[in-house]
C-alpha positions in Angstrom: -15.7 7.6 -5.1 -18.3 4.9 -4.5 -21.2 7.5 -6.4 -18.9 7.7 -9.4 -18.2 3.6 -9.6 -21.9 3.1 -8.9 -23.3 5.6 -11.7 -20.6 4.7 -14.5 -20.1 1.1 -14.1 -23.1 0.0 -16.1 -21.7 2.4 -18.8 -17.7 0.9 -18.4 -19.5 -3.0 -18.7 -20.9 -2.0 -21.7 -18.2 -1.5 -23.5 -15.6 -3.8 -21.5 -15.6 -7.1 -19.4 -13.2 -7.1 -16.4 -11.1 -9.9 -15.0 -12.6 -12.4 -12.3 -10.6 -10.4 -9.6 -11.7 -6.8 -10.7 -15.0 -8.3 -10.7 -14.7 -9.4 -6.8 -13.4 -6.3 -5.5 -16.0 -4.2 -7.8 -18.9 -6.7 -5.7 -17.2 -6.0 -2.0 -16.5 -2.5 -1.9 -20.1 -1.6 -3.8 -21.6 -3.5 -0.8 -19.8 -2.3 1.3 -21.6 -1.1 4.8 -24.9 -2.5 3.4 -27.3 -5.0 4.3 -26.0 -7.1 1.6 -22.4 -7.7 3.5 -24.7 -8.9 6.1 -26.2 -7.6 9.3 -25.6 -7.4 13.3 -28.8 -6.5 14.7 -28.0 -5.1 17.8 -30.8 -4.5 21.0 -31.0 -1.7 23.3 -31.0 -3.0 27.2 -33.1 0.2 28.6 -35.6 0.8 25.9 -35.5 -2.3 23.9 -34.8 -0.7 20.2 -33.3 -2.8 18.0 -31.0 -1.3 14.9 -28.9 -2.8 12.2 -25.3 -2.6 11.9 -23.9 -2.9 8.3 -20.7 -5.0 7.9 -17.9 -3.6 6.2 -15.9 -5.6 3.1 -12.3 -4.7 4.7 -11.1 -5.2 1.3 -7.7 -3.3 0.5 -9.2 -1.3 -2.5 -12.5 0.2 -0.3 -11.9 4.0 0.5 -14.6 3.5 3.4 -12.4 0.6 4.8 -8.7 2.3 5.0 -8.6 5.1 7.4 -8.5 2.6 10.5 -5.8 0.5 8.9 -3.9 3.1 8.3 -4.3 4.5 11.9 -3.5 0.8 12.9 -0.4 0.9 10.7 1.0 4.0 11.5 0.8 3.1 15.4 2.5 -0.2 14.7 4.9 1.4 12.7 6.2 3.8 14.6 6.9 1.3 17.3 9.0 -0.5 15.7 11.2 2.0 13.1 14.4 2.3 14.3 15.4 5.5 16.0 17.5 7.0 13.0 16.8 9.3 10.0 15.8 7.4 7.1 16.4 7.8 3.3 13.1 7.9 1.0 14.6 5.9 -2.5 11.5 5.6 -5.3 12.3 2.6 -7.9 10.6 3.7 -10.6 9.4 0.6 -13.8 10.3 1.9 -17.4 7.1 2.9 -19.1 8.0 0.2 -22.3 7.5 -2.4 -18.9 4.4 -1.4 -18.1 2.0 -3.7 -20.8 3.9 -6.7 -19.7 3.6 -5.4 -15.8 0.1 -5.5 -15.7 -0.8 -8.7 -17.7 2.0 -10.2 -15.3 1.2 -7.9 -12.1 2.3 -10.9 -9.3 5.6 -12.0 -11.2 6.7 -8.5 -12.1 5.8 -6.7 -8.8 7.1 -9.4 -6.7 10.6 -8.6 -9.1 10.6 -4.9 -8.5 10.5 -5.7 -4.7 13.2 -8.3 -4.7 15.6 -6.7 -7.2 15.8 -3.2 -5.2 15.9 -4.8 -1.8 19.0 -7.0 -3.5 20.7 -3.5 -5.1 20.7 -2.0 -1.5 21.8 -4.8 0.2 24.7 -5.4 -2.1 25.7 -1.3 -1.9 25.3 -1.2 1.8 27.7 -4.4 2.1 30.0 -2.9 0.4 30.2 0.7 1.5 29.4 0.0 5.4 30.0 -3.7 5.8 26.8 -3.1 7.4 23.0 -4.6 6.7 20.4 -1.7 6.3 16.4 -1.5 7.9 14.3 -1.3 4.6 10.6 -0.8 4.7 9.1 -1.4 0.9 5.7 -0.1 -0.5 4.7 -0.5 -3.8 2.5 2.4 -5.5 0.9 1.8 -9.4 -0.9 5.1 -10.0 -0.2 8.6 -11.0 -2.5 11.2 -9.7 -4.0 11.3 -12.9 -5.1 7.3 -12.0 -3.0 7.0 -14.7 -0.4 3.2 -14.8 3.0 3.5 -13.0 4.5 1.0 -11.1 7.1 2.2 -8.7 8.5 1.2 -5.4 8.9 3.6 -2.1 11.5 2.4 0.0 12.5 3.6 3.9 16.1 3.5 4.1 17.7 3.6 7.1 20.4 5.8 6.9 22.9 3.5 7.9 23.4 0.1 9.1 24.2 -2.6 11.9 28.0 -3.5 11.3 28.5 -7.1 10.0 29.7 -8.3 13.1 26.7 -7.2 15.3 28.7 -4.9 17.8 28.3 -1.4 16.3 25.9 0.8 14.3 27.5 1.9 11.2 26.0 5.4 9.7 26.1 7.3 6.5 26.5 10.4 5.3 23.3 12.4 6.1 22.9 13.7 2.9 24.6 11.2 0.6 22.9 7.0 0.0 24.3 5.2 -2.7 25.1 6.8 -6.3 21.3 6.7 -7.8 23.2 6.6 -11.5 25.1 3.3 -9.8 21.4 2.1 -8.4 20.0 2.5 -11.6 22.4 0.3 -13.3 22.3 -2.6 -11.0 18.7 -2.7 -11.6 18.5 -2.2 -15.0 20.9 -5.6 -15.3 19.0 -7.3 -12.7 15.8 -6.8 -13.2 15.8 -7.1 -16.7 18.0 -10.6 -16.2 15.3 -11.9 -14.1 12.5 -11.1 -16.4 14.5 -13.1 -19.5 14.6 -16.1 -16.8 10.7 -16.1 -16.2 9.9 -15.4 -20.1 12.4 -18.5 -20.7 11.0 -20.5 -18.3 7.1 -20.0 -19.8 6.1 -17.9 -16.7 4.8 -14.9 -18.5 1.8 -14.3 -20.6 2.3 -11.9 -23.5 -0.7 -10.6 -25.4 -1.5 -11.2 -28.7 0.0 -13.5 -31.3 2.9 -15.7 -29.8 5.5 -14.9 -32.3 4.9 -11.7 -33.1 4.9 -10.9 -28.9 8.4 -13.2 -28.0 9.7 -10.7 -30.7 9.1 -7.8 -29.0 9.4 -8.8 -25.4 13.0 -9.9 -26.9 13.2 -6.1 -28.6 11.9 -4.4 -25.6 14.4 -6.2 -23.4 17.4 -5.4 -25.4 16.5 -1.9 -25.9 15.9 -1.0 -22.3 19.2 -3.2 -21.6 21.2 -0.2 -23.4 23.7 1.5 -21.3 22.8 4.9 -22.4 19.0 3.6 -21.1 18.8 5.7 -17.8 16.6 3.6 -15.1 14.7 6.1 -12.6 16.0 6.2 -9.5 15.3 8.7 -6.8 17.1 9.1 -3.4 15.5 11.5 -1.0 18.1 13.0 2.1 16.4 12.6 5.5 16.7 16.4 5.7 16.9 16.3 9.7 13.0 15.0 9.7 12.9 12.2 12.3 11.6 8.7 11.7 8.5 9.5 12.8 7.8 12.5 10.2 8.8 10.5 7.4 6.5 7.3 8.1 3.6 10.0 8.9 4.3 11.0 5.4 4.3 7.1 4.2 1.1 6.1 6.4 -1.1 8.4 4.1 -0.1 6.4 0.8 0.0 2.7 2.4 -3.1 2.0 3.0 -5.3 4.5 0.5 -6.4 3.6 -2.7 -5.9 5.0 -6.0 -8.1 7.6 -5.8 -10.5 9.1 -2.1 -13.3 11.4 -1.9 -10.7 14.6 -1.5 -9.8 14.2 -4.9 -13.3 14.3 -6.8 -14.5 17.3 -7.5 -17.7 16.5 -9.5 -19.6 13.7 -10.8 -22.1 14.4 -13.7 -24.1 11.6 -15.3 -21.0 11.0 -18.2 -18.4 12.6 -16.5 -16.0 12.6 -13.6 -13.6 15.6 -12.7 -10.6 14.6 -10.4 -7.9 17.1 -8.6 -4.4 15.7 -10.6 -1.0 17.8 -10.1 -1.3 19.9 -13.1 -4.8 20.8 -12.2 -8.6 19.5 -12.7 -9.2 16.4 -15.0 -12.4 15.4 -16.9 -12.7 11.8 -17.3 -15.5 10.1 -19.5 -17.4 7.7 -16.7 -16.2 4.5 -17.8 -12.7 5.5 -18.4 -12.7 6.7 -14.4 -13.4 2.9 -13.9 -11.1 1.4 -16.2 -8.6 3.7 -14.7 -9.5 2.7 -11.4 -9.6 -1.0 -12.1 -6.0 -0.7 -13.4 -4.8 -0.9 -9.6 -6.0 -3.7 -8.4 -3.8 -5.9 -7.1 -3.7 -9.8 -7.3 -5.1 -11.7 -4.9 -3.2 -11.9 -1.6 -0.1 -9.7 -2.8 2.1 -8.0 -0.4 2.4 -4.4 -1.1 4.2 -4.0 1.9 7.3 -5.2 2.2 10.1 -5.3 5.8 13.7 -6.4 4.5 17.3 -6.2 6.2 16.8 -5.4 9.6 13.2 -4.7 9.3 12.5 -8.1 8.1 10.8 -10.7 10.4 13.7 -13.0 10.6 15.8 -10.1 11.9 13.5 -8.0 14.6 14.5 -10.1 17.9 18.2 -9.9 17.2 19.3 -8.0 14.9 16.7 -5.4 15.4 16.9 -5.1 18.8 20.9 -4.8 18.9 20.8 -1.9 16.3 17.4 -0.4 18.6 20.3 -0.7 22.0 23.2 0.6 19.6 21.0 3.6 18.6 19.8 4.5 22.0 21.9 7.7 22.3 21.4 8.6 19.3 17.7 8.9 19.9 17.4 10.7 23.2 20.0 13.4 21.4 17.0 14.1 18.9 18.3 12.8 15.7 15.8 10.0 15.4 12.0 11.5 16.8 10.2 8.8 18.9 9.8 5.4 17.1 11.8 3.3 19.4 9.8 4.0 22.4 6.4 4.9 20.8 6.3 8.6 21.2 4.5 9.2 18.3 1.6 6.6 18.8 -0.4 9.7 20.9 -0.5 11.0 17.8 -2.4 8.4 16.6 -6.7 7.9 17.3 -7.0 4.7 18.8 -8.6 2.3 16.7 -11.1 -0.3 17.8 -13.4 -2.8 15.7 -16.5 -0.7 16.2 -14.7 1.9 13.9 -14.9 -0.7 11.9 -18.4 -2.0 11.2 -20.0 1.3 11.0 -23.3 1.5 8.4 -22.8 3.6 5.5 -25.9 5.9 6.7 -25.4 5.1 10.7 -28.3 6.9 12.9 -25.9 7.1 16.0 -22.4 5.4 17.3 -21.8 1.8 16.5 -23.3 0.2 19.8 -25.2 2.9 20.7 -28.8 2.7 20.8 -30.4 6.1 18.2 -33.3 6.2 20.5 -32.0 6.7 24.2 -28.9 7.1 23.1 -27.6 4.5 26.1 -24.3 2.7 25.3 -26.1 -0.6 27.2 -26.5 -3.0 24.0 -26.0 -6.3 23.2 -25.5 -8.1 19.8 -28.2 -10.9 18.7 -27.5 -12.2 16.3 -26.0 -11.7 12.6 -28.0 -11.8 9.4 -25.8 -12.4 6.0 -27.3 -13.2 2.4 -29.6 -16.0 3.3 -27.6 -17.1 6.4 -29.0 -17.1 10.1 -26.6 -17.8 13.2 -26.5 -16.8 17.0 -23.7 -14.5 17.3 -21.2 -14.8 20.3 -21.4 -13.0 23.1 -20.0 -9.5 23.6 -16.6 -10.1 25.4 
């Protein structure tokens, strides 16, 4: 992925300019694992050799920089998902949205992830009396790279009963009505969205008049009851906890496209693996496409709400964790209360971290005698000189 970014960019800023934040994450994952993120120069205690290890950017949107995260994740994960099968519901954003999604990415994201969370919370109230475990991760790409926000949700296929003192569970194959989901959020989210365009939080493109007019048009269109919102509930299917956050882990941390997916790079073209087969893109479009998914500055795209939510996991957590206890040494629920599933997972340490893009041997281990005996000098960054700390 990085060969088809470095050969096409120069092509894709020739005809377009992109945003200050595109710009950043374009300069950290390009340097990614070079001497330009900086240097540790490391020294060999038997034979004296000293070699360069590259720093890595650790940014969100570098392919290099996501398979120990998600390692990390998936291990912290499945330590703390309750041991109970889990519902997969997708929230999916109305394509007539998506212009005014992504020149308002923070406000409208942030929306999606507070509206759904609200829609379950209200259904599970009033069908269990009950508060759910919800684990939230927002997705904006197709596997064309093409622009479409939607939200992934773990649902916990039932709930901890109002009054603390028992676990109350749904049907196995049966959530909430998605035709009754879809409504809620329809009215809510397009509600909310009125209340920030009223209150001068959104930017619209183009001229101001002719834009309120269609935000207003687009709003009351979409606000039609015979306007069916997308949303998808997915039955456990007897696959325990662990099996469906597995499944998660591979989409939380990756990007929107890795190296498995590109098949060729010519010097105007890039072919990608989609669903429906090979697709050429034009160099520069493969980088506007790619530049369509990155996300604002700091924004959570992962999300823990209802029992699963910080406030909750030393009480409220841990009472539904003792509740479900039998339930999860009878099968139903896999591993995740009591971490069977983390020796599936490699161990993950920081010198899988700062690896160099063409390493001659092991992070920390010297190419010439091989010995694992080295020490870190010091670090070199652009322009910078300082004595490194000690190796604990």
């Amino acid at each position: 992925m990085l060969e088809a970014l470095e050969r096409h960019l120069p092509a894709y800023l020739a005809r377009s300019t992109p945003g200050p934040r595109q710009t950043y994450v374009l300069r950290r994952i390009l340097t990614c694992r070079t001497a330009e993120a900086g240097t540790h120069l490391f020294v060999c205690k038997d034979c004296d050799t000293r070699f360069p290890i590259y720093n890595s950017c650790l940014d969100r949107h570098c392919p290099q920089c996501q398979g120990p995260a998600t390692a990390q994740w998936l291990a912290a994960r499945q330590a703390r998902m309750l041991p109970t099968p889990h519902f997969q519901v997708v929230f999916t954003l109305p394509a007539a949205l998506r212009g005014i999604a992504l020149a308002n990415q923070q406000i409208v994201y942030a929306l999606l992830f507070r509206v759904a969370a609200s829609v379950l919370r209200d259904l599970a109230s009033q069908h269990f009396h009950a508060r759910l475990g919800i684990l939230s991760v927002l997705h904006t790409w197709t596997s064309s790279l093409g622009y479409h926000p939607h939200l992934h949700c773990l649902v916990t296929a039932g709930g901890l009963h109002d009054d603390g003192e028992r676990w109350v569970a749904s049907n196995p194959g049966w959530l909430f009505s998605q035709k009754a989901m879809g409504k809620m959020v329809r009215g809510r989210f397009l509600q909310e969205l009125v209340n920030a365009f009223d209150r001068g939080e959104l930017e619209l493109r183009g001229d101001p008049v002719e834009a309120e007019r269609d935000f207003r048009s687009t709003t009351r269109a979409l606000a039609n009851k015979h306007k069916r919102w997308v949303v998808h509930v997915e039955p456990p299917k007897g696959r325990p906890v662990d099996h469906v956050v597995g499944y998660l882990a591979r989409y939380v941390k990756r990007v929107a496209i890795g190296d498995s997916r590109i098949l060729r790079i010519t010097a105007t073209t890039v072919t990608i693996a989609t669903r429906k087969g090979p697709l050429v893109l034009e160099g520069s479009e493969f980088v506007r496409r790619f530049l369509l998914h990155v996300l604002p500055r700091q924004f959570r795209k992962i999300r823990y709400q209802g029992l699963y939510a910080p406030g909750n996991a030393k009480v409220r957590l841990e009472a539904a964790r003792e509740l479900l206890g039998p339930i999860a040494s009878g099968g139903s629920g896999g591993g995740g209360g009591d971490g069977d599933g983390d020796n599936e997972v490699q161990a993950v340490t920081l010198s899988d971290v700062e690896v160099a893009r063409e390493r001659p041997a092991a992070v920390g281990r010297c190419p010439v005698c091989g010995s694992g005996k080295t020490y870190r000098i010091f670090f070199l960054g652009p322009g910078v000189l300082r004595i490194a700390r000690a190796p604990p």
